[in-house]
gemmi code that builds the backbone of each chain (N, CA, C; Angstrom):
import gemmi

chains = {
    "A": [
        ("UNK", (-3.536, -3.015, -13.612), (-3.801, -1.577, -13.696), (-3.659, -1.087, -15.133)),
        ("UNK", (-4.910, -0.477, -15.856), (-4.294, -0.090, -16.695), (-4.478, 2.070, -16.610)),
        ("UNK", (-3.582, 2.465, -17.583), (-3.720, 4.070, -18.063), (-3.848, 4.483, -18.934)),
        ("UNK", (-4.912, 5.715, -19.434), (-5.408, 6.115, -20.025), (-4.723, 7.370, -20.426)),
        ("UNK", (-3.972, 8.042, -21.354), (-4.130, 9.417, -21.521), (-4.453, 10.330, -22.583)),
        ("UNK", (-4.868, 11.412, -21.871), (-5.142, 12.285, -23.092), (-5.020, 13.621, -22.320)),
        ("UNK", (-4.490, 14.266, -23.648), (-4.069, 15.837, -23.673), (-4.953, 16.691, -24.293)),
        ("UNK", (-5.255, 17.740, -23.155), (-6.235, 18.656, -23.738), (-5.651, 19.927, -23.815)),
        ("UNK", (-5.192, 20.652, -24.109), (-3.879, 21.804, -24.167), (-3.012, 21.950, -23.601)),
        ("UNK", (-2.673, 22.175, -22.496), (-1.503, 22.469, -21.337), (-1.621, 21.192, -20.402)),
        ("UNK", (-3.023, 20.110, -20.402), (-2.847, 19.596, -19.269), (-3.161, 18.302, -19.580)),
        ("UNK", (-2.401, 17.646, -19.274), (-2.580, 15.616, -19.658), (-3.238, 14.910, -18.554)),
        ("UNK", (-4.224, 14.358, -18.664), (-4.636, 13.797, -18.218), (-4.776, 12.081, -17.788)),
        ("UNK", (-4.583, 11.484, -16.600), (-4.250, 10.002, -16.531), (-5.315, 9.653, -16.217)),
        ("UNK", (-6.274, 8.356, -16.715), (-7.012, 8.043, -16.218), (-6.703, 6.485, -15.695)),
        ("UNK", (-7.022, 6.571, -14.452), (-6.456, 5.546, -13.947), (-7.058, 4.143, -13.428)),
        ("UNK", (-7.835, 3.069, -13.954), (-8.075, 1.487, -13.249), (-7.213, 0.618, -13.275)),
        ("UNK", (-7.763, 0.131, -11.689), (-7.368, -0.760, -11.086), (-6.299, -0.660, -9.684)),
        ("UNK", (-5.292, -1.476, -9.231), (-4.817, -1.497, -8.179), (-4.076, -0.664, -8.298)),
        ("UNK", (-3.334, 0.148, -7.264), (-1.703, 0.852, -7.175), (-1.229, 0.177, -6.251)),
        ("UNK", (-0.607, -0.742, -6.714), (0.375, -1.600, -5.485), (1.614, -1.757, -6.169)),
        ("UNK", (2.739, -2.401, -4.985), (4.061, -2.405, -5.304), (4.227, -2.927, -7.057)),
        ("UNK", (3.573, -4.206, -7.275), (3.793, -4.251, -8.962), (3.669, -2.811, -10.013)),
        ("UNK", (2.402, -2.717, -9.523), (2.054, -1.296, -10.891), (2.288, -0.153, -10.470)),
        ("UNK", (2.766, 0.459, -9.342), (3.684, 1.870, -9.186), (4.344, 1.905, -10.102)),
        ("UNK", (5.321, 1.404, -10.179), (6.269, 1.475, -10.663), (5.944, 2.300, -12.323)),
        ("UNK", (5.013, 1.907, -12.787), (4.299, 1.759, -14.159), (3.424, 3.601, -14.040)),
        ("UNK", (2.552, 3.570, -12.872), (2.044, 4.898, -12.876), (2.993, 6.502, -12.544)),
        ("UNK", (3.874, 5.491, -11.607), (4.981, 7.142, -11.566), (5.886, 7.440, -12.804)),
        ("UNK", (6.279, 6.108, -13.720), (6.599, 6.399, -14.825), (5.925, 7.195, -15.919)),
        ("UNK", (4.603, 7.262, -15.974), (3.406, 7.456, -16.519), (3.381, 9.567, -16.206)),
        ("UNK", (3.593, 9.238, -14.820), (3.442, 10.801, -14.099), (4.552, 11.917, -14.797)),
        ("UNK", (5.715, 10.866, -14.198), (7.019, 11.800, -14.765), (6.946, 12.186, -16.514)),
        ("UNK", (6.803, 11.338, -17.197), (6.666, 11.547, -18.512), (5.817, 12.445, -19.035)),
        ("UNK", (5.022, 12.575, -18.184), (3.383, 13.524, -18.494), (4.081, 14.939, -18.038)),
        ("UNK", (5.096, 14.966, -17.305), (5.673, 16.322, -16.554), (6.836, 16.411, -17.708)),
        ("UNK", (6.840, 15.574, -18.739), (8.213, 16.259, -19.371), (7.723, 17.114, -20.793)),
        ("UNK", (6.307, 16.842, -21.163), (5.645, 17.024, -22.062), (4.882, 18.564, -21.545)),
        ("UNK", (3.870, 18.676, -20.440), (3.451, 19.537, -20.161), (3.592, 20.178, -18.518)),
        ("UNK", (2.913, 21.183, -18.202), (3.040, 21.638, -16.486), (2.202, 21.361, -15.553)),
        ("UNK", (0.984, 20.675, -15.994), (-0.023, 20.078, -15.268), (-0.831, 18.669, -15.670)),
        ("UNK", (-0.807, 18.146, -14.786), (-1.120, 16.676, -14.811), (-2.364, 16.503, -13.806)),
        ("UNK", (-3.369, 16.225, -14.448), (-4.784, 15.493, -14.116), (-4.454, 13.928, -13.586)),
        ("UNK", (-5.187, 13.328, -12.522), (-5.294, 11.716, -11.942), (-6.975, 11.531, -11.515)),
        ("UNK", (-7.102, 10.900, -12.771), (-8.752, 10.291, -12.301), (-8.373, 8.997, -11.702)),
        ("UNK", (-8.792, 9.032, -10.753), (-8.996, 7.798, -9.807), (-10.516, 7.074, -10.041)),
        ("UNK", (-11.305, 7.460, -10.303), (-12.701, 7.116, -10.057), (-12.782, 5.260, -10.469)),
        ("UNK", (-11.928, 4.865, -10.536), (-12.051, 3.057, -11.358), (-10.011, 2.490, -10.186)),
        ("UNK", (-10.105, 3.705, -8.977), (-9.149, 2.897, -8.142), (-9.696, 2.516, -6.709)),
        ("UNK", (-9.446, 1.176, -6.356), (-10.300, 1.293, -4.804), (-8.876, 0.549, -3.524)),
        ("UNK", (-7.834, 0.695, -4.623), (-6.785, 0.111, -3.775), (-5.457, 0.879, -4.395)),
        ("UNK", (-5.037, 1.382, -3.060), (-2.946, 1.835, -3.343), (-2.918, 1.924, -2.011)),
        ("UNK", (-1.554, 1.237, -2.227), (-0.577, 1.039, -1.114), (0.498, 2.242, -1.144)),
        ("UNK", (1.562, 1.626, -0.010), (2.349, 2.972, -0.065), (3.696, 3.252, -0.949)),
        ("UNK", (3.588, 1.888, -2.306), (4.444, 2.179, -3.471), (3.274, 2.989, -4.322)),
        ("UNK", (1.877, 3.145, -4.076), (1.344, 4.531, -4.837), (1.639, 5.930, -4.337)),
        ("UNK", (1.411, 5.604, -3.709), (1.837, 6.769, -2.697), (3.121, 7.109, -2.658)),
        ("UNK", (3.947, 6.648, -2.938), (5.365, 6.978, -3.630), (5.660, 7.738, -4.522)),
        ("UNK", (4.835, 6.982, -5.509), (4.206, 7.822, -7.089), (3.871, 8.904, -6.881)),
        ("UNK", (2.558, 8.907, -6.210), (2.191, 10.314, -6.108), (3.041, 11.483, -5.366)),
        ("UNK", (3.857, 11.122, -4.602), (4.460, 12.091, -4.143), (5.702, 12.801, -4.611)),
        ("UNK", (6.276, 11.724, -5.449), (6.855, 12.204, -6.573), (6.925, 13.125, -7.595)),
        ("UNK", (5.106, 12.923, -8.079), (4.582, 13.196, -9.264), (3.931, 14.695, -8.689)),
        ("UNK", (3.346, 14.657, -7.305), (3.563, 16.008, -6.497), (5.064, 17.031, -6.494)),
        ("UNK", (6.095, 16.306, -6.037), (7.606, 17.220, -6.163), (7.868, 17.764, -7.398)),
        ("UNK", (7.446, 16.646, -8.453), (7.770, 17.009, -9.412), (7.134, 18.594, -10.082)),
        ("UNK", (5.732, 18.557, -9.872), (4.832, 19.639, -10.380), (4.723, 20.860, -9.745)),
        ("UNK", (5.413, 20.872, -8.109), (5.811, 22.061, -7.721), (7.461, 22.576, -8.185)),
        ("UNK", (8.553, 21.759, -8.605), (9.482, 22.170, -8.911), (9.434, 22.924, -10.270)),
        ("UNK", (8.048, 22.668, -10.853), (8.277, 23.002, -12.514), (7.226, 23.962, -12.612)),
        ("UNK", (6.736, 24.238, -11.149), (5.968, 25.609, -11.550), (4.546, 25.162, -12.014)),
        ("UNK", (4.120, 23.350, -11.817), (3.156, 22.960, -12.164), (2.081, 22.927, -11.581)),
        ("UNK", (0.837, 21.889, -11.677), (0.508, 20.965, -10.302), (-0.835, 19.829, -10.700)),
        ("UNK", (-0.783, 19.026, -9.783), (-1.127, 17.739, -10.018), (-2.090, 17.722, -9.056)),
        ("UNK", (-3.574, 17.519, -9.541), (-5.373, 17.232, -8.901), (-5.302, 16.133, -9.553)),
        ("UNK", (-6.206, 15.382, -8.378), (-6.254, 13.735, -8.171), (-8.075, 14.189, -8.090)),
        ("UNK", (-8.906, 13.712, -9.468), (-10.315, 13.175, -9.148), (-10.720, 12.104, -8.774)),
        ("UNK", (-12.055, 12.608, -8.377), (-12.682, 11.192, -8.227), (-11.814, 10.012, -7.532)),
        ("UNK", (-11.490, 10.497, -6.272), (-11.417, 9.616, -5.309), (-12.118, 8.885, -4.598)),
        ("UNK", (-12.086, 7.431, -4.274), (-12.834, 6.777, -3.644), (-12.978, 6.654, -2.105)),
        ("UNK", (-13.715, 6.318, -1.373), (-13.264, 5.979, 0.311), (-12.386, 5.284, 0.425)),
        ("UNK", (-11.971, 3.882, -0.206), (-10.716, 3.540, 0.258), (-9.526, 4.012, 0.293)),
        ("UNK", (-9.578, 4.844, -0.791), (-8.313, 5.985, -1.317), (-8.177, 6.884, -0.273)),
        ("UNK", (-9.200, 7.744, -0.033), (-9.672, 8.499, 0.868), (-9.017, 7.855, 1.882)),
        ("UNK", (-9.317, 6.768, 2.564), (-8.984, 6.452, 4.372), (-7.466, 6.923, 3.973)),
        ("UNK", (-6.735, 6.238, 2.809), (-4.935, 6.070, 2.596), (-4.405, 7.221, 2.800)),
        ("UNK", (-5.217, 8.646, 2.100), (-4.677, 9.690, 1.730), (-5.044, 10.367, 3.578)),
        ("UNK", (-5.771, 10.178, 4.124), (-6.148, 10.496, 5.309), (-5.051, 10.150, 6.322)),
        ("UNK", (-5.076, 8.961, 6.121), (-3.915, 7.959, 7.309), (-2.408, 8.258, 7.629)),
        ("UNK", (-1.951, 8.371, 5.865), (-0.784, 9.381, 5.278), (-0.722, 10.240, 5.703)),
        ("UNK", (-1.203, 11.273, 5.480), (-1.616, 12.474, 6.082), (-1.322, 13.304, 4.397)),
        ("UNK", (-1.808, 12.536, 3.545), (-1.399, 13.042, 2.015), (-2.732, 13.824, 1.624)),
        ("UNK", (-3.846, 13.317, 2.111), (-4.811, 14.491, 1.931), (-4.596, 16.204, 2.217)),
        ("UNK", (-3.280, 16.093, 2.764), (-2.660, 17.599, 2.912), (-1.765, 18.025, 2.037)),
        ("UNK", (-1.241, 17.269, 1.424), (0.293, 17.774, 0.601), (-0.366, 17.431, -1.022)),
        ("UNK", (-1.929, 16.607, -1.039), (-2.270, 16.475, -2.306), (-3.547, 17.486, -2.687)),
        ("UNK", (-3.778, 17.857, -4.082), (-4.738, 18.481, -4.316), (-5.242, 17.427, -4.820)),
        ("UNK", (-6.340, 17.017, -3.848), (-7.949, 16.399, -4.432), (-9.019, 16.793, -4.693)),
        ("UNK", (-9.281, 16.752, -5.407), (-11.284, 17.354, -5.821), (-11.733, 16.870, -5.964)),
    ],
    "B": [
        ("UNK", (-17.846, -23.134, 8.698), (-16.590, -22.287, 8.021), (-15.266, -22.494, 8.233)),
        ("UNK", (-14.471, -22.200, 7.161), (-13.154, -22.155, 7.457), (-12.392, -20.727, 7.867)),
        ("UNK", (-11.721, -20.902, 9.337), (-11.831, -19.369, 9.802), (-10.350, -19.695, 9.858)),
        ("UNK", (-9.507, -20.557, 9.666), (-7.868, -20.328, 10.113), (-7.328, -20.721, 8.514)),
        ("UNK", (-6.215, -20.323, 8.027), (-5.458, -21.077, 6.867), (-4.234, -20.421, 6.936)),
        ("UNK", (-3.490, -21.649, 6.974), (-1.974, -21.216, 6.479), (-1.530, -21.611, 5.493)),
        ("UNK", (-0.771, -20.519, 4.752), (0.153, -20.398, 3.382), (1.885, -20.391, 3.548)),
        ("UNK", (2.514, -21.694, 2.946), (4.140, -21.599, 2.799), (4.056, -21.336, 1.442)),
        ("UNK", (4.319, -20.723, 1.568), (4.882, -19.799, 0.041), (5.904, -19.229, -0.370)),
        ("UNK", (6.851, -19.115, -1.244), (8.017, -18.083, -1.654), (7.369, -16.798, -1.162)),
        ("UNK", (8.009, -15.844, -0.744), (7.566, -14.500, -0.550), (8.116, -13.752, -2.151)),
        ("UNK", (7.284, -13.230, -3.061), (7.637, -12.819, -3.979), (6.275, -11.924, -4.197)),
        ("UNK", (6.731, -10.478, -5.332), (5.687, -9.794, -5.807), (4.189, -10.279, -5.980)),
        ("UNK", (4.935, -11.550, -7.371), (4.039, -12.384, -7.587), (2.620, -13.234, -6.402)),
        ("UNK", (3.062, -13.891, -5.451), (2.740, -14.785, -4.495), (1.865, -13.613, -3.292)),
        ("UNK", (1.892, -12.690, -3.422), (1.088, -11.456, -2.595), (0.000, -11.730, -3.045)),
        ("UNK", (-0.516, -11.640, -4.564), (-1.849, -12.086, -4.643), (-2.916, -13.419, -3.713)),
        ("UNK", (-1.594, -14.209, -4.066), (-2.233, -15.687, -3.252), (-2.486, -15.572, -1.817)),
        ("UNK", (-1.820, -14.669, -1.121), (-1.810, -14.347, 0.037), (-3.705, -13.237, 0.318)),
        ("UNK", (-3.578, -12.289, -0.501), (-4.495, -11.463, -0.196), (-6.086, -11.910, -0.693)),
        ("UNK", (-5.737, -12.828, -1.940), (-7.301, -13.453, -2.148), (-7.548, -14.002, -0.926)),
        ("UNK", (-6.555, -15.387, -0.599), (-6.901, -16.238, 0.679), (-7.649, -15.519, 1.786)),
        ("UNK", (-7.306, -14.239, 1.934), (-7.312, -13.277, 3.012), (-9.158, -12.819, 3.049)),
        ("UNK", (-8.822, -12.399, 1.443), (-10.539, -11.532, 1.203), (-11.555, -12.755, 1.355)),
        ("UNK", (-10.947, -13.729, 0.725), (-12.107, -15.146, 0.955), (-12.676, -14.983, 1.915)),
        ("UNK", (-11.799, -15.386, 3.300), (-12.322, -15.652, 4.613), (-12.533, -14.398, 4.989)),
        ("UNK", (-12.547, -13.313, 4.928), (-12.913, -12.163, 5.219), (-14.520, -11.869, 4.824)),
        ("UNK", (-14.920, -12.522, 4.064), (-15.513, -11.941, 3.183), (-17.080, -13.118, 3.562)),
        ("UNK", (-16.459, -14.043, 3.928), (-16.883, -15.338, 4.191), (-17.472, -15.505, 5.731)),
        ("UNK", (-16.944, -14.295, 6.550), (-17.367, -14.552, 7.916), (-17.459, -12.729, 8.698)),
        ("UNK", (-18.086, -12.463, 7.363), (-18.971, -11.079, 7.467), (-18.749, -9.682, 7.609)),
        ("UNK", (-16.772, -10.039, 7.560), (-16.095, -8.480, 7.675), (-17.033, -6.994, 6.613)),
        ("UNK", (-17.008, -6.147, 7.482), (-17.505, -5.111, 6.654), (-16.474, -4.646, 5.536)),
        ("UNK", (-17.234, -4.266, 4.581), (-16.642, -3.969, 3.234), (-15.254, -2.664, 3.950)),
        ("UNK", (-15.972, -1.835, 4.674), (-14.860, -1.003, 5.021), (-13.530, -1.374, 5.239)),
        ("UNK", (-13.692, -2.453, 5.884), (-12.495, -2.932, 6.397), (-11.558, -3.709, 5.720)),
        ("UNK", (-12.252, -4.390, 4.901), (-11.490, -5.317, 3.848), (-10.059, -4.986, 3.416)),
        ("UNK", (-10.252, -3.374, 2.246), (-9.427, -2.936, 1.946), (-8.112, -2.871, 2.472)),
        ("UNK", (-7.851, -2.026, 3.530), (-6.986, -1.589, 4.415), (-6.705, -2.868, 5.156)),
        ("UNK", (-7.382, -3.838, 5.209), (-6.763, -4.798, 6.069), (-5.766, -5.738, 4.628)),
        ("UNK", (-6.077, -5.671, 3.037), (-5.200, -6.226, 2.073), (-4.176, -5.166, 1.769)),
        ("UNK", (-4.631, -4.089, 2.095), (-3.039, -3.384, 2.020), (-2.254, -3.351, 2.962)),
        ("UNK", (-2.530, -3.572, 4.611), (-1.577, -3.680, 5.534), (-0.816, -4.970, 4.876)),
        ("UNK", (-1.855, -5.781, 4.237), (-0.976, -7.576, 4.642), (-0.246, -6.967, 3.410)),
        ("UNK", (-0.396, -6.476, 2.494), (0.668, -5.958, 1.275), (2.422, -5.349, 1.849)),
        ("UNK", (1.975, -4.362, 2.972), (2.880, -3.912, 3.067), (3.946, -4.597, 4.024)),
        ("UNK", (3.782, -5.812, 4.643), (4.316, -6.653, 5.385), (4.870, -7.628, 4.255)),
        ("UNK", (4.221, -8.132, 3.628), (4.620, -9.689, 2.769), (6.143, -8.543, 1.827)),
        ("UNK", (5.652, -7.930, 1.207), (6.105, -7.010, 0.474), (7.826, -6.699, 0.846)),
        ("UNK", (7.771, -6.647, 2.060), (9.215, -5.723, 2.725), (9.532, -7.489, 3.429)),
        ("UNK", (8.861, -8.587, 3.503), (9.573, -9.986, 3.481), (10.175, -10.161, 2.369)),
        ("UNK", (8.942, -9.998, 0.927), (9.420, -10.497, 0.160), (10.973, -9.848, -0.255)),
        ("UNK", (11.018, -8.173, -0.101), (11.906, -7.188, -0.656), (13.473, -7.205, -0.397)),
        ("UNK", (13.151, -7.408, 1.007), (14.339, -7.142, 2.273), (15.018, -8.353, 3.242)),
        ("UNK", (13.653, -9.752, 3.370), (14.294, -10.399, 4.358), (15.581, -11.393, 3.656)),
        ("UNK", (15.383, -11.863, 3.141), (16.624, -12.696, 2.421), (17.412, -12.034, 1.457)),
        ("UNK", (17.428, -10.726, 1.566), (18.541, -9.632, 1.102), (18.002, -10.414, -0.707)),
        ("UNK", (17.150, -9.950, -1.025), (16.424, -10.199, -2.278), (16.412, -11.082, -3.341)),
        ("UNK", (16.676, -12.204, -2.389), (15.838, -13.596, -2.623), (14.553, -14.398, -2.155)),
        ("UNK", (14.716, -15.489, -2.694), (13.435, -15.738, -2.392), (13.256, -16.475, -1.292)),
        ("UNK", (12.788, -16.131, -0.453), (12.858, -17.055, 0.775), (11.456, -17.580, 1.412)),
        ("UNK", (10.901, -18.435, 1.899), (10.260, -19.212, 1.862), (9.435, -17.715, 3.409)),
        ("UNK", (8.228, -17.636, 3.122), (6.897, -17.069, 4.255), (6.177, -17.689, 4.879)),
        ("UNK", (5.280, -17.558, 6.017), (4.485, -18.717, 6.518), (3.443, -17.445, 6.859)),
        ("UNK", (2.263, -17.792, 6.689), (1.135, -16.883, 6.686), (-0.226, -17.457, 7.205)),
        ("UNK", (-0.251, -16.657, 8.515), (-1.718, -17.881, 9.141), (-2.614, -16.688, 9.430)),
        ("UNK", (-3.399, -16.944, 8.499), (-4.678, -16.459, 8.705), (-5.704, -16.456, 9.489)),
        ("UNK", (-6.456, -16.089, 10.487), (-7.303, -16.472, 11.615), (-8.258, -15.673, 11.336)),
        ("UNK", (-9.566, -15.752, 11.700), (-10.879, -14.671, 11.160), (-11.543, -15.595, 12.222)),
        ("UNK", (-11.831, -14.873, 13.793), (-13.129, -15.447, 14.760), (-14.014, -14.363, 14.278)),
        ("UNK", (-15.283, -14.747, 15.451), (-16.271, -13.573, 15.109), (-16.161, -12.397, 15.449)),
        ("UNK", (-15.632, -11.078, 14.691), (-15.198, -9.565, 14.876), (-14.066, -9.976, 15.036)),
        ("UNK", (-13.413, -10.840, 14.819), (-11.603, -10.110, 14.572), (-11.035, -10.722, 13.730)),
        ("UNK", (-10.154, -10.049, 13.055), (-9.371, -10.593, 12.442), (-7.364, -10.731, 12.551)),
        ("UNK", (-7.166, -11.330, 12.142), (-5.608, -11.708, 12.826), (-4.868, -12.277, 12.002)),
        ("UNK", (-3.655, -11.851, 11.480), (-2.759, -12.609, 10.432), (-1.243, -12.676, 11.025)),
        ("UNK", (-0.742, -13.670, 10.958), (1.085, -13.976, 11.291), (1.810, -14.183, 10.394)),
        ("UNK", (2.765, -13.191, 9.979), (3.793, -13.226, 9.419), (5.237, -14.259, 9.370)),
        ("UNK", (5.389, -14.998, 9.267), (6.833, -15.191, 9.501), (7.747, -15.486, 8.431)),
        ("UNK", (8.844, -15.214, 8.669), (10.154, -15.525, 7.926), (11.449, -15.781, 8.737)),
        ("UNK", (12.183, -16.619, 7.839), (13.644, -16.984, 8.187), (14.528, -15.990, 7.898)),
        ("UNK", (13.972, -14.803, 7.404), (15.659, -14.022, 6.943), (16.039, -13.340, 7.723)),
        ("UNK", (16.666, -12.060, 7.962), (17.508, -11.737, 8.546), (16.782, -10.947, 10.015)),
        ("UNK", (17.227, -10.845, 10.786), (16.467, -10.291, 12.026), (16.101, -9.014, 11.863)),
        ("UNK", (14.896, -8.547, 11.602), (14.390, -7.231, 11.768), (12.925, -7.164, 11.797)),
        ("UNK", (12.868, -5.912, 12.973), (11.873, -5.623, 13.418), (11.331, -4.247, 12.471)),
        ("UNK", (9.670, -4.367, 11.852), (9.629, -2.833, 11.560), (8.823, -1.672, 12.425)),
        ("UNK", (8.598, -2.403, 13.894), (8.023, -1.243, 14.414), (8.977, -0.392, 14.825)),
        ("UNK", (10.361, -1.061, 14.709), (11.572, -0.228, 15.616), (11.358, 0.888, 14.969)),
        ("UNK", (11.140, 1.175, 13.492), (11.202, 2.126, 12.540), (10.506, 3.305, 13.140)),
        ("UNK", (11.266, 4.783, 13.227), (10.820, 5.900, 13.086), (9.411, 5.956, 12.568)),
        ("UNK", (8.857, 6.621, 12.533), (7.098, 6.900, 12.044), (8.101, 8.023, 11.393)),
        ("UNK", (7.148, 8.452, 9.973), (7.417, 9.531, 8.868), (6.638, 10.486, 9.776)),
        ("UNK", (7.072, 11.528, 9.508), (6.584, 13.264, 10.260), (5.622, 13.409, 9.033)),
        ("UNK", (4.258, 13.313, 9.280), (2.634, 13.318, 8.126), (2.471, 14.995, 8.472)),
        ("UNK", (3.174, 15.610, 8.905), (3.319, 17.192, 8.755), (3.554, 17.788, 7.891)),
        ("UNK", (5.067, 17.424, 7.647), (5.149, 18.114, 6.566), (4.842, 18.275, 5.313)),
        ("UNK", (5.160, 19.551, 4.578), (4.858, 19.606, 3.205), (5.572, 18.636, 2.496)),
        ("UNK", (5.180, 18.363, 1.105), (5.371, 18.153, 0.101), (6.767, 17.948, -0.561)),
        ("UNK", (7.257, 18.931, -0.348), (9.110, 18.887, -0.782), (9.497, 18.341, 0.249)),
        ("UNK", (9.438, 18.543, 1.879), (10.013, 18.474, 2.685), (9.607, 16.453, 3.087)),
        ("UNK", (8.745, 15.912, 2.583), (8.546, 15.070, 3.308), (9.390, 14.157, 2.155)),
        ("UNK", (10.423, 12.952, 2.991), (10.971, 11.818, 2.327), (10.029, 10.718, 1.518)),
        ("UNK", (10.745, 10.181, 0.618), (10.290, 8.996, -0.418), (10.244, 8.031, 0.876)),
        ("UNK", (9.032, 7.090, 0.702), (8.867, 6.077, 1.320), (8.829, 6.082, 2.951)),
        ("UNK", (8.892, 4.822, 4.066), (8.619, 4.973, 5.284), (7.658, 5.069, 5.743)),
        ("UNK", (6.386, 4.769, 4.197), (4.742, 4.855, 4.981), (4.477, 3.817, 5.184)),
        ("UNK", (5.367, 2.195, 4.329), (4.439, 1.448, 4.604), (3.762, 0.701, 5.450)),
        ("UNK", (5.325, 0.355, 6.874), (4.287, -0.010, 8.256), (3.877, 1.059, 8.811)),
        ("UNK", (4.175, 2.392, 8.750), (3.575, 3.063, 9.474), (1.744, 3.168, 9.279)),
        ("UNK", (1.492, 2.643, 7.955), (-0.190, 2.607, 7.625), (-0.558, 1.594, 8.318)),
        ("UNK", (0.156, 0.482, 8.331), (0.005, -0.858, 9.245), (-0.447, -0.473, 10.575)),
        ("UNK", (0.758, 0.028, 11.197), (0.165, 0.811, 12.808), (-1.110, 0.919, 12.607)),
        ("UNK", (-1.225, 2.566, 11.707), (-2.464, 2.947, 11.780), (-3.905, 2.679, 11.360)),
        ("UNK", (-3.897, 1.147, 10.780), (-4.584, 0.603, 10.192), (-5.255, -0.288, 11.184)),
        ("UNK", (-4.612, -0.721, 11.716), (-4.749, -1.822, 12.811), (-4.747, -1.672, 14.273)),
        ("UNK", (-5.530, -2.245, 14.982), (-5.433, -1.795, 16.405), (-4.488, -2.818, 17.222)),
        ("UNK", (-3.670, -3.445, 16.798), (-2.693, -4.460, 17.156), (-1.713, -4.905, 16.533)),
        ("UNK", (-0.285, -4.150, 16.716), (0.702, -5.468, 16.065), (1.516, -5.527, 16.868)),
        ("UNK", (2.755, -6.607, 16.712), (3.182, -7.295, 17.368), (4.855, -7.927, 16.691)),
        ("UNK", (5.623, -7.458, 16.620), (7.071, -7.910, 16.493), (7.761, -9.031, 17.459)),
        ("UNK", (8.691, -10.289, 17.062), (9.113, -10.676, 18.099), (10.146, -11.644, 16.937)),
        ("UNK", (11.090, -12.132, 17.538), (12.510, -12.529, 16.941), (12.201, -14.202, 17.856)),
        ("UNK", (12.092, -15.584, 17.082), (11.928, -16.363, 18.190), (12.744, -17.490, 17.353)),
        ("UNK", (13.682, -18.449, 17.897), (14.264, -19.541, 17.459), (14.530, -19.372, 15.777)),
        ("UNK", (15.022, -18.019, 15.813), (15.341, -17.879, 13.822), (14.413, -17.185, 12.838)),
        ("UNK", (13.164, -17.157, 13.479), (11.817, -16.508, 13.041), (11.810, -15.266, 12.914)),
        ("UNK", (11.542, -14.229, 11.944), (10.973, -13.273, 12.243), (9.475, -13.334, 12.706)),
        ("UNK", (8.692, -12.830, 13.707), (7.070, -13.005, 13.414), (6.531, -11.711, 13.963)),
        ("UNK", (5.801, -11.391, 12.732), (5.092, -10.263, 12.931), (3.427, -10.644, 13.100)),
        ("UNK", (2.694, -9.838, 13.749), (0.986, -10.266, 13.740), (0.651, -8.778, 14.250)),
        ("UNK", (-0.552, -8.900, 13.335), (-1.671, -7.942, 12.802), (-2.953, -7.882, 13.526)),
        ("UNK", (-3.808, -7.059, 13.998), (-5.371, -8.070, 14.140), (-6.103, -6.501, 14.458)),
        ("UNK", (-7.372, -7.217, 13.968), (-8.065, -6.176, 13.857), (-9.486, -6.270, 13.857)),
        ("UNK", (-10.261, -5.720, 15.047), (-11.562, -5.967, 15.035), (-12.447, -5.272, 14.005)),
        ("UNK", (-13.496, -6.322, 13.990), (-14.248, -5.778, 12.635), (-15.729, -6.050, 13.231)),
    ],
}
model = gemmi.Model(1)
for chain_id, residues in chains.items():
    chain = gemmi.Chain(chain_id)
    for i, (resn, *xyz) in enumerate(residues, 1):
        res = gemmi.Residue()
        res.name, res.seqid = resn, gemmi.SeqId(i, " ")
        for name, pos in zip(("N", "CA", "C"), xyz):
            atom = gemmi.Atom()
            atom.name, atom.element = name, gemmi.Element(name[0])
            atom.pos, atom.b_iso = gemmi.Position(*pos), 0.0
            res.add_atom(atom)
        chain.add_residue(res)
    model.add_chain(chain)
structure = gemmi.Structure()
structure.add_model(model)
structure.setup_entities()
C-alpha cells in the first residue's frame, strides 16, 4: 500500500493504493491521525483500493471519531464495488461520508 | 484442474499472502465471478489473521488450510492447535449505531457471517476447525 499526500489549505488529502489489510492499517490510520493533528479535514481517495478488511475499517473509524471530536470531517472518494460491498456489510456506509 | 489444496503453514501476517494467492488461483481457475473473489480473500483474511493473532497466544503456531473449489462452490477449512475458541460464539457488533457510539473492532467474523452463506465452528481431538463456503 502506498500514500500520497497533499495539502490544499485547511484540508489534506490521502491518496490511497493498494490493499488495507491487517499489515498496512496500521500504516494508514497512522497516516489519518497525523493528518488530524495538522489540519480539521481529511480527504481519502480510494479510487487505486479494491481490498480492506476489517483492520481498515478500524482506521477508518478512528479517523471518523477523530474528525467529529475536533469539529472536523473525513469524505472517502472514489470508492470501488469491492469497498462498497465492505462499507455496506459493516453497515459503515452510514457512519462514513462517501462521495 | 486442480480444485482441492492444502497448506501447513506457520500462521503469521506474513504467510496470509500464501494462503490468499493459493485461494485466487483456484478461484480464478474454475470460473468464480470477479464479484466474489474479493470478499471471499478477505473473509479467509479475517480467519487466518485472528489464528495467526490469538490462537497460540501470539506465537507461531503451525495452520492447516484446505482449499476446495467444485463447480459453484467454494469451501475453505481452517484449522489450528491453539487454544479452544470458537468465533461465532462472538456477539455480532450493533451496525446501528453512530460513529462515536460504535466500538473499535468485532467486524471481522462478523463480515465472514455476512459474506458467506455457510460457516461452521467445531472443537475436535485438539483442533480448532472452522469452514467457510460459498456458492458462486
Amino acid at each position: 500500500m502506498q500514500i500520497t499526500e497533499t495539502r490544499e489549505g485547511e484540508v489534506i488529502q490521502l491518496t490511497v493504493e493498494g490493499r488495507v489489510d491487517t499489515t498496512t492499517a496500521p500504516d494508514l490510520q497512522k497516516k489519518i491521525l497525523d493528518a488530524y493533528q495538522k489540519c480539521k479535514h481529511v480527504v481519502l481517495d480510494f479510487r487505486s483500493v479494491e481490498y480492506i478488511s476489517s483492520a481498515g475499517l478500524r482506521a477508518l473509524l478512528l479517523g471518523q471519531k477523530t474528525a467529529t471530536s475536533k469539529g472536523g470531517t473525513l469524505k472517502i472518494l472514489n470508492v470501488g464495488p469491492t469497498v462498497k460491498q465492505v462499507f455496506d456489510m459493516s453497515g459503515f456506509s452510514k457512519i462514513l461520508t462517501v462521495v | 484442474m486442480e480444485k482441492k489444496v492444502e497448506l501447513r503453514l506457520p500462521a503469521t501476517d506474513e504467510t496470509l499472502m500464501d494462503v490468499q494467492n493459493t485461494m485466487e488461483t483456484l478461484l480464478r481457475k474454475n470460473g468464480c465471478p470477479e464479484t466474489h473473489i474479493m470478499p471471499i480473500l478477505i473473509a479467509a483474511e479475517e480467519i487466518f489473521i485472528n489464528i495467526a493473532h490469538y490462537a497460540y497466544e501470539g506465537k507461531a503456531g503451525e495452520a492447516v488450510v484446505v482449499i476446495e473449489v467444485t463447480p459453484n462452490n467454494f469451501k475453505a477449512t481452517f484449522r489450528d492447535r491453539g487454544m479452544p475458541y470458537n468465533p461465532l460464539a462472538k456477539e455480532d457488533p450493533d451496525i446501528t449505531l453512530s460513529a462515536q457510539e460504535r466500538k473499535i473492532g468485532g467486524l471481522g467474523v462478523f463480515m465472514v457471517k455476512e459474506s458467506m452463506d455457510k460457516v461452521n465452528y467445531e472443537y475436535t481431538d485438539g483442533w480448532n476447525i472452522f469452514t467457510m463456503e460459498k456458492k458462486f
